[in-house]
N, C-alpha and C positions, 0 to 999 in steps of 0.2 A: 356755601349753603345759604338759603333764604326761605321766609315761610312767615305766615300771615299771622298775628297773634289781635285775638278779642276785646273787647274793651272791657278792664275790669276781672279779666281771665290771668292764667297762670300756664304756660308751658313748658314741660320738659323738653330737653336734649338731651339724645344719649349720644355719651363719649367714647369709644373706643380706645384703647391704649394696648396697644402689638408693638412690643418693641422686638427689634432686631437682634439687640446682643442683651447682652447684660452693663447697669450701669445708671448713674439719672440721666434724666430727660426733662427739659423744659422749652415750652412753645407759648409762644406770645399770639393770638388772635384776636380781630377785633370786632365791638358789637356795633353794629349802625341802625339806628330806626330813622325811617321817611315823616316826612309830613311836616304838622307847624310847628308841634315839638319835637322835631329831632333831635337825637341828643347821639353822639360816638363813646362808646367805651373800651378799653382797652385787658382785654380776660386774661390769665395766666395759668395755663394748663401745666402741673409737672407730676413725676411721678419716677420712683425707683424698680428697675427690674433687677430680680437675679435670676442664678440658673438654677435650671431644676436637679432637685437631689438628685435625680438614678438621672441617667445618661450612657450613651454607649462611646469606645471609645475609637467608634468608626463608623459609615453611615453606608459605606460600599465596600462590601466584599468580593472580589474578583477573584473567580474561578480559573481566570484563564482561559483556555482552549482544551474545551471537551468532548472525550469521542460519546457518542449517540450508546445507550446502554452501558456505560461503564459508570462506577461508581468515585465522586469523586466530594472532596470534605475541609472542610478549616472551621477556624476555631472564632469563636466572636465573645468579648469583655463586654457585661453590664457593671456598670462602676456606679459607687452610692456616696454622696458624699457628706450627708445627713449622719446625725447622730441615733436614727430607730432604724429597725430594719424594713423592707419594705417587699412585700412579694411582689410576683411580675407573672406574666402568662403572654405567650408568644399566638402570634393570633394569625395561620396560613388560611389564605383565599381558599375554598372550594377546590378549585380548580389544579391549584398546585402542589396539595397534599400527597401528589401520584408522585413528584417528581422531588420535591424541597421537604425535608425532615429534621427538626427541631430534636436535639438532648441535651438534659431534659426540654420538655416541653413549659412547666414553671418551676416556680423553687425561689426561695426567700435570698436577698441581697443583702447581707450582713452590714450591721452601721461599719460604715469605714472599710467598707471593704469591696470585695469584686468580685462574680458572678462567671465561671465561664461555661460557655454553651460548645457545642460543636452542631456544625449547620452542616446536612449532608446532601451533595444534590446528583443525583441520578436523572439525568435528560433520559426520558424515556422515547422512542418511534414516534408511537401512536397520538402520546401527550402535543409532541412539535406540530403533529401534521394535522391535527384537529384545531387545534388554538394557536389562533396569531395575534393575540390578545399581547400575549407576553411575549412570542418568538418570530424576527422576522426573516423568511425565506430565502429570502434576496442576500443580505449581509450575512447569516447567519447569528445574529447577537440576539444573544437572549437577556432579559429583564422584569424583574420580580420583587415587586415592594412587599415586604414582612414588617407587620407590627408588632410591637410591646406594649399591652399592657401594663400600668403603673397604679396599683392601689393609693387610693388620695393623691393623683398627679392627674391634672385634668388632661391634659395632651399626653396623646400615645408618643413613645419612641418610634422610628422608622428608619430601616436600613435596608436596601436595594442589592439581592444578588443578583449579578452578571455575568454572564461569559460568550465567549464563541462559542456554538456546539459545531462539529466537523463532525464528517462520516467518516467508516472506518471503513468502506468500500472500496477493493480491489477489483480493476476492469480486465477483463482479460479477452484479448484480439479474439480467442477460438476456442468456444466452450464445448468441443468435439472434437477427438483430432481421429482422422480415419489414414494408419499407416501403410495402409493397400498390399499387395503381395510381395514378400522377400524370399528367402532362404535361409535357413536355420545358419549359415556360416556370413549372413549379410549384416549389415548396420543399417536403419533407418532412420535419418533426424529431419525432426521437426522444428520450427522455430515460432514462437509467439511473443508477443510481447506482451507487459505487466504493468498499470499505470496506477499510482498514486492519488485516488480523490480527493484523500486528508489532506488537511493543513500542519500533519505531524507527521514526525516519520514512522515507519513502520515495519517493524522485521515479519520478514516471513521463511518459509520452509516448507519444503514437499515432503511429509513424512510418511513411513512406514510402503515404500518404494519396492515394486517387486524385484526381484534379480535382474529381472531382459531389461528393466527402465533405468537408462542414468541422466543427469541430469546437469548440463552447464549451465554456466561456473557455479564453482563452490559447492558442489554437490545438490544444487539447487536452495540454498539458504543465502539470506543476504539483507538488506537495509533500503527502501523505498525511502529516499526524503520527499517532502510535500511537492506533490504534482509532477514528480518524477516517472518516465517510463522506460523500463528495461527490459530486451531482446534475451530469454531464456532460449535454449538448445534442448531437445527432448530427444534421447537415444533410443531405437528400439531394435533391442539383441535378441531374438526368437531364439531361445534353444531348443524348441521342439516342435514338429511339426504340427501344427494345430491352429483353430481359430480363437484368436486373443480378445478377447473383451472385460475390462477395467477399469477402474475410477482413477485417477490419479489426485490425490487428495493436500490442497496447498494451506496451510495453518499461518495466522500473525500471531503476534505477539498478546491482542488484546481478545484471542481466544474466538476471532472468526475462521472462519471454513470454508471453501472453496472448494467444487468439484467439475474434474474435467473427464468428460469421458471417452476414452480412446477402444480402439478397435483395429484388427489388423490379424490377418493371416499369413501361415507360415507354413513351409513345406520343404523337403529335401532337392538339394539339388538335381538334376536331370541326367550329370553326368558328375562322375568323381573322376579326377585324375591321381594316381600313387606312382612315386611319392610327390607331397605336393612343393619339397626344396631338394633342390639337387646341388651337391658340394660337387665342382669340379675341380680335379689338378692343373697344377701348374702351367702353362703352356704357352712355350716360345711365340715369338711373333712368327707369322706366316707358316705355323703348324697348325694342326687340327685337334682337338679332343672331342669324340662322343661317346653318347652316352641317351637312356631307353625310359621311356614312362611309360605306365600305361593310364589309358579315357578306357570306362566302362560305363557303361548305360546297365542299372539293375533294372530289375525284373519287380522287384519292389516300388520302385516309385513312382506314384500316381500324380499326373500331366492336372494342373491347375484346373479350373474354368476361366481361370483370368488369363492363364496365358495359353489354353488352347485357343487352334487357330480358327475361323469363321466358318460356322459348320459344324464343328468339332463339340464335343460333349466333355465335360472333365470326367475324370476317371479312367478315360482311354488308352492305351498305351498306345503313341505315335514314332514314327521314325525321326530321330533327331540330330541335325546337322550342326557342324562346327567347324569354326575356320581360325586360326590363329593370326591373329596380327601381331608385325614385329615393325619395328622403325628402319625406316629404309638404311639410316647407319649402323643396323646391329648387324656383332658381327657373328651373329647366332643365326642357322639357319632348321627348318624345322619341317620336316617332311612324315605324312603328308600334310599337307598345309590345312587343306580344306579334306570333307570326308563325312559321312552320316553314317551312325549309329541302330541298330536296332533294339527293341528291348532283350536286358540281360548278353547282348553282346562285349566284347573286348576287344581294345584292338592296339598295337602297338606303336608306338609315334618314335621317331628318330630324331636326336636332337643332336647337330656339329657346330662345334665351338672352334671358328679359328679368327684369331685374330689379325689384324692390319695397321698401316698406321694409311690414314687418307690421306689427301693432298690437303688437306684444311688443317689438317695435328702437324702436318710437316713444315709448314708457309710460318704459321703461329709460333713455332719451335726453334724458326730461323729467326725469325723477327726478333723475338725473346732474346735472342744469341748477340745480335743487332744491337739491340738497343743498351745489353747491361755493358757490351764494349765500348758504346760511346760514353757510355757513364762513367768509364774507368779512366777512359780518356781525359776527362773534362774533369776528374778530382786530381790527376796527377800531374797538371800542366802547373 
């Protein structure tokens, strides 16, 4: 520091003294004046600090990892170490009063004693996506300097809430599932998957399911850990002929909602076969057993639009053919094979059951015979 002083005049200096802790202090500086009387002297600055009565007995509060809208809280100590009591009043910005909540808000600090508050912070939507003052997008870390007030303490107290805030947002592959046409005796599954935005984990659940809808695994309940995604199964069992339309409704833990809307129609089969299990007897090899079903085409069942044919109007009643396929090695044969149906007709199918053994059950049979002889061979030597 240097500066011009008058002839004859008198100057202040002002001193400053900011100590860092508590404790003395002493600094040596020195005076120089120029010219023909110069003269050097040697000053000696000191001086004692202590700490301040009220103090907190923490300056960061960590919230941790917070999901967006939930309410979340800890506790914070003003401690006095002063023999009067000393009131205090907590001082939130503008801006933060939507989201950080002060109880109480003041209240007297007993000589000798300690003060406890509870600091509550609720990250609100609107509050993050407006102001980046305190919240940054990028990281997610939010930061929030809160004052105290200290009657006859020149310097405010100050302590800093923090936290991560994380979304509680569930992404889902297909926010529409369309199950297209089945039959009231068919199954339809859908598959989508479920991905974890949070940085927490997250239960979820499909509640309140109608009958036709099941849901793998676990019945559709289960555990997201962060950034996790998982392949759910959606069954759809029509037990009535009809057009389906429903919300399928998927709930977390922290009280969010999700809705998927599905659709799909349903209709009776075109042709019934009775009965639909046939118990046959016993029967020798290279004998025969048969035995009689019948295919009816009613009179009642009205032909899709989805699976009438090109031309064709739903509602129509059309002639409707069928053919059984069997595996070239069954030894089940099924006449007539092929054959079409009119509406409310009947008609009677032949089923003969004889069995065989092939040239492939017989090779295999031997071989088998083969091999467990040389096995017996080769322990008994």
């Amino acid at each position: 520091m240097e500066g011009v002083i008058d002839p004859e005049t008198t100057m202040k200096l002002l001193v400053s003294f900011m100590p860092p802790y508590s404790g003395s202090f002493r600094e040596q500086y020195r005076f120089c004046t120029e010219g023909v009387d110069a003269t050097e002297e040697n000053v000696f600055l000191q001086g004692n600090a202590v700490n301040f009565p009220v103090f907190l007995d923490r300056q960061d509060l960590d919230m941790k990892i917070c999901m967006i809208d939930q309410m979340y809280q800890d506790s914070l100590a003003i401690c006095n170490r002063s023999h009067l009591p000393v009131k205090i009043t907590f001082d939130i910005e503008l801006p933060l009063r939507k989201c950080i909540e002060v109880i109480p808000k003041n209240g007297f600090v007993q000589a000798k004693s300690d003060f406890s508050t509870q600091v509550k912070f609720f990250p609100r939507r609107a509050l993050l996506e407006a102001d980046a003052t305190y919240f940054d997008k990028n990281t997610g870390v939010f930061q929030a300097p809160i004052k105290v007030k200290v009657d006859n303490q020149v310097k405010c107290l100050e302590f800093v809430v923090h936290a991560v805030v994380a979304t509680s947002e569930l992404d889902f592959s297909e926010s529409s599932i369309d199950f297209a046409h089945c039959t009231i005796y068919e199954t339809v599954r859908k598959t989508i998957k479920i991905t974890n935005k949070s940085l927490l984990p997250q239960e979820f659940g499909f509640i309140k399911l109608p009958d036709f809808i099941n849901i793998l695994p676990s019945d559709g309940f289960g555990i997201l850990l962060p950034l996790e995604a998982v392949d759910i199964d959606i069954l759809f069992s029509p037990s009535k002929a009809t057009h389906y339309d429903f919300n399928l409704n998927c709930k977390t833990a922290f009280s969010k909602q999700f809705k998927i809307h599905c659709c799909g129609d349903a209709s009776k089969p075109l042709m019934t076969i009775s009965p639909c299990r046939i118990q046959l007897s016993s029967t020798s090899l290279y004998d025969a057993n048969t035995a009689l079903i019948y295919i009816r085409y009613p009179k009642d069942t009205t032909v899709s639009p989805k699976t009438a044919g090109e031309g064709d109007s739903g509602g129509k009643h059309h002639p409707v053919s069928y053919a059984f396929a069997l595996p070239s090695t069954s030894p089940l044969t099924v006449q007539p094979v092929v054959d079409t149906l009119y509406p409310g007709e009947e008609k009677q199918i032949h089923l003969r059951f004889q069995p065989t053994l092939c040239e492939t059950d017989i090779k295999k049979c031997a071989a088998d015979m083969i091999n467990r002889k040389r096995e017996e061979q080769r322990l008994f030597r």
